[in-house]
N, C-alpha and C positions, 0 to 999 in steps of 0.2 A: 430397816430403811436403807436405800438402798443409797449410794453416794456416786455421782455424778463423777467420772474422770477424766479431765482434760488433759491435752494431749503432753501437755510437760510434767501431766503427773506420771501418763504411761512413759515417757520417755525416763523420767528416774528411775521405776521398777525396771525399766528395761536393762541401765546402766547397775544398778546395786544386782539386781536377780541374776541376772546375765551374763554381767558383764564386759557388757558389748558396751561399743564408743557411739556417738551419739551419730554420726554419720552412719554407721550401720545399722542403727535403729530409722533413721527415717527410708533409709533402702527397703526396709523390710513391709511385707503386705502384713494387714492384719491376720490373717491366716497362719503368718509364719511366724507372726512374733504369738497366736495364739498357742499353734504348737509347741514353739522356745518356751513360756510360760509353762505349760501343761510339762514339758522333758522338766523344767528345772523343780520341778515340784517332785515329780517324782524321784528324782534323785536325792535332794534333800530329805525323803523318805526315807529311802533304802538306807542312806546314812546315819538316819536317825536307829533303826531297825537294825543296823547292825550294831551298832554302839553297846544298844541292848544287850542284843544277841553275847556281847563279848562279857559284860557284866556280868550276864549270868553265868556263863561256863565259866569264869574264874569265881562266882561264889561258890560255883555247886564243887571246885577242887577245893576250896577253901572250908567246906562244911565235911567234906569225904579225909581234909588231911590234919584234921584236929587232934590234937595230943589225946583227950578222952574218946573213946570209942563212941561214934554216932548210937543212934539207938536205932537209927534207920539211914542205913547208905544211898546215894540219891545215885543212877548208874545213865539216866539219862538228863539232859537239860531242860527237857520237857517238864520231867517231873520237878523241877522246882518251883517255878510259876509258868501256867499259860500267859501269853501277851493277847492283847485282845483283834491282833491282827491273827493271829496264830488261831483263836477260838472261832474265828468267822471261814481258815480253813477245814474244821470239822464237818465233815460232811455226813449225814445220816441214812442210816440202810433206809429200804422199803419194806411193808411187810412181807412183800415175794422175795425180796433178798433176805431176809432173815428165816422164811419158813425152810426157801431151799437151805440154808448153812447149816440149817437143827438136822433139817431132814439128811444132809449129808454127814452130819455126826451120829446121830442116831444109825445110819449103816455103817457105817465103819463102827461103830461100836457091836453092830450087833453080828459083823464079821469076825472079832475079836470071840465072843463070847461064842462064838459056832463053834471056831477054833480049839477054846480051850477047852472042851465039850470032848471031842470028839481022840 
C-alpha cells in the first residue's frame, strides 16, 4: 500500500537524506530533488558495499594468519563469500562462447601433441 507524501514529509527526507536546508529544498524542481534522492541512495550503497568489502579482506588475513596451519589458504576475497551484489555481477558464457573456448583448447592441445610426436 502505497502511502501518500505531503510536502513537509518530502521536505524532511530532503533535510535528513540530503542535508540540504529547507530553503534549498523548496528552490529545488521535483526532478532535481528526484535525482538528489536517487545520488543519495546510491551512495549510501557503495558505503554500505564497501564496509563489507573491508570486513572481508581482514577476515580472510585473519583466517590466512592463524597460529595452526589453515587446511585451505583463502588467496582471494572472492573466495571467502560471494555478496549478493557480487553474484548478480556473474555473467554466463553462450553456448557459441563455450564451444569456441573447447574448440580452442582442443587445438592447442592437439598442437602440443603434434609436437611431442615428432
Amino acid at each position: 500500500m502505497l502511502q501518500e507524501l505531503s510536502f513537509d514529509k518530502l521536505c524532511g527526507i530532503a533535510i535528513a537524506t540530503l542535508g540540504i536546508s529547507v530553503s534549498a529544498f523548496y528552490e529545488m524542481t521535483p526532478i532535481e530533488f528526484s535525482y538528489a534522492i536517487a545520488e543519495a541512495k546510491e551512495a549510501e550503497k557503495i558505503k554500505i558495499r564497501t564496509a563489507y568489502e573491508i570486513q572481508r579482506h581482514a577476515l580472510r588475513h585473519q583466517w590466512n594468519m592463524r597460529r595452526e596451519r589453515p587446511k585451505r589458504h583463502i588467496d582471494r576475497d572472492k573466495d571467502v563469500e560471494l555478496f549478493p551484489w557480487e553474484a548478480e555481477e556473474v555473467v554466463g558464457q553462450t553456448v557459441e562462447e563455450q564451444k569456441q573456448i573447447l574448440l580452442g583448447i582442443a587445438a592447442a592441445s592437439n598442437k602440443k601433441r603434434k609436437k611431442r610426436k615428432s
